[in-house]
C-alpha positions as a LaTeX table, in Angstrom:
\begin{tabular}{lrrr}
\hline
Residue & $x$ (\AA) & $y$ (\AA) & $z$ (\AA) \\
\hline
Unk1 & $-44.23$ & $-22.25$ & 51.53 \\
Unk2 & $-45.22$ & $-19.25$ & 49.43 \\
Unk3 & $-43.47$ & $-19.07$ & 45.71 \\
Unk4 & $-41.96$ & $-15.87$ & 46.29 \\
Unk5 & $-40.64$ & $-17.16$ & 49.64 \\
Unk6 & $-38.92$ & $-19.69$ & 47.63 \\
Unk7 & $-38.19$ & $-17.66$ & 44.88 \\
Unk8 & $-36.23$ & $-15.23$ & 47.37 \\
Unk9 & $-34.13$ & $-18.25$ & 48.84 \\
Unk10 & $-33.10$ & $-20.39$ & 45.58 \\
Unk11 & $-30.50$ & $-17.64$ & 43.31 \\
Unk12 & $-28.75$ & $-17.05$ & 46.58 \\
Unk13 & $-28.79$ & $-20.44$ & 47.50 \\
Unk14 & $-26.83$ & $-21.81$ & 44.37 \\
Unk15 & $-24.54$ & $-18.77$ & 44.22 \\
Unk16 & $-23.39$ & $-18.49$ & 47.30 \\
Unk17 & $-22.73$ & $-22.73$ & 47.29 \\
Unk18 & $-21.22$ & $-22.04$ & 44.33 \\
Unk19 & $-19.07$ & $-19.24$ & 45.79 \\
Unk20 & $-18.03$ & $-21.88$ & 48.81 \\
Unk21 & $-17.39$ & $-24.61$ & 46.39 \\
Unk22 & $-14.65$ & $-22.52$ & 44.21 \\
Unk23 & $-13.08$ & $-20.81$ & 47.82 \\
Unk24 & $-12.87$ & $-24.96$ & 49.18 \\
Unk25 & $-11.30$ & $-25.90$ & 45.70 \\
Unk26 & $-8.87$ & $-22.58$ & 45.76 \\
Unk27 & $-8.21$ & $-23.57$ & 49.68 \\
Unk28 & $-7.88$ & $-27.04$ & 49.00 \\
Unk29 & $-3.76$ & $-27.14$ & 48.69 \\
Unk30 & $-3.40$ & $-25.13$ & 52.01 \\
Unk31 & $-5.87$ & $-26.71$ & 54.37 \\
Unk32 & $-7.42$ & $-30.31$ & 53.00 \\
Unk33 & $-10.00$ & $-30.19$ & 55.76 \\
Unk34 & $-10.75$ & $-26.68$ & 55.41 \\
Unk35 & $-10.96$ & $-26.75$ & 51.91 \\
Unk36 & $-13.10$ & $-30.21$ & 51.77 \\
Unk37 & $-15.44$ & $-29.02$ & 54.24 \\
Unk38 & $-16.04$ & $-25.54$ & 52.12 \\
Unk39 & $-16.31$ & $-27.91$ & 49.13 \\
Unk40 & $-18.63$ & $-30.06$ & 50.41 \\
Unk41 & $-20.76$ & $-27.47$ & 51.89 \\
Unk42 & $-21.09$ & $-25.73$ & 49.15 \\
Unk43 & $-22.09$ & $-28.69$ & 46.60 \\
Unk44 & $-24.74$ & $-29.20$ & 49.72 \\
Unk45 & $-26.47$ & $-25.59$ & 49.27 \\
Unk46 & $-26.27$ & $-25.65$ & 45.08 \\
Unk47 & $-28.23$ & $-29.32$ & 46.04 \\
Unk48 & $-30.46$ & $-27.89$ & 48.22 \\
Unk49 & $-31.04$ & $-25.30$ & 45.68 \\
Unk50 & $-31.72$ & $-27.24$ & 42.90 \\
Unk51 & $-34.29$ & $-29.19$ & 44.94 \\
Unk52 & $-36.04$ & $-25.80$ & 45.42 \\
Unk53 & $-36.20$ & $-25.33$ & 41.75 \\
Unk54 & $-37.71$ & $-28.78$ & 41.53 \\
Unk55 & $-40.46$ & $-28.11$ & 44.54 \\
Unk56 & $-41.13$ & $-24.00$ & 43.16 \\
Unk57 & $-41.47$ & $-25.65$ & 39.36 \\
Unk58 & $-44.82$ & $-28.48$ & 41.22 \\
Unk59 & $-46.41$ & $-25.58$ & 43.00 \\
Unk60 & $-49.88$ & $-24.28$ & 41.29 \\
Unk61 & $-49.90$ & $-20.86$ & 39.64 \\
Unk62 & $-52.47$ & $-18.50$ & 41.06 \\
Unk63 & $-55.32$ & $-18.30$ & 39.72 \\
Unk64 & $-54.51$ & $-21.92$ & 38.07 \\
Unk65 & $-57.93$ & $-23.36$ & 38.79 \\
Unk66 & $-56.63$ & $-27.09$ & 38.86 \\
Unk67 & $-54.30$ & $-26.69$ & 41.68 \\
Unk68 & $-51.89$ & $-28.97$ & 40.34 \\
Unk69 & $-48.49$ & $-28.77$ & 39.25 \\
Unk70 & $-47.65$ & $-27.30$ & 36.64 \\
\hline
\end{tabular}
C-alpha cells in the first residue's frame, strides 16, 4: 500500500472512531446495546488506526536507498 494511500485513511480513521466512541458513551443511558456497539466500534477504528500509524511509520522513504524502515 502506497504512503499517501495510508496517509489519506489514518486522521479519518481515528476521528471518526473517536466521534463513534463519544456518540456510544453519550447513547449509552438510552440504549446499552446501541450505545456499546457504537463504543466498541469506535475503539475498533481508533485501533485500526493506530496500527496504520505503526505500518506508515516501517515503510521506506523514497529515495531512502536502504529500503528499510525507518
Amino acid at each position: 500500500m502506497k504512503p499517501q494511500t495510508l496517509d489519506s485513511l489514518i486522521w479519518p480513521l481515528i476521528f471518526g472512531g473517536m466521534a463513534l466512541l463519544m456518540l456510544g458513551l453519550w447513547t449509552i443511558d438510552a440504549s446499552a446495546v446501541l450505545g456499546h456497539a457504537l463504543a466498541w466500534s469506535g475503539t475498533a477504528l481508533i485501533a485500526i488506526g493506530a496500527v496504520m500509524i505503526w505500518l506508515r511509520s516501517r515503510l521506506p522513504t523514497p529515495g531512502d536507498g536502504d529500503g528499510g524502515p525507518r
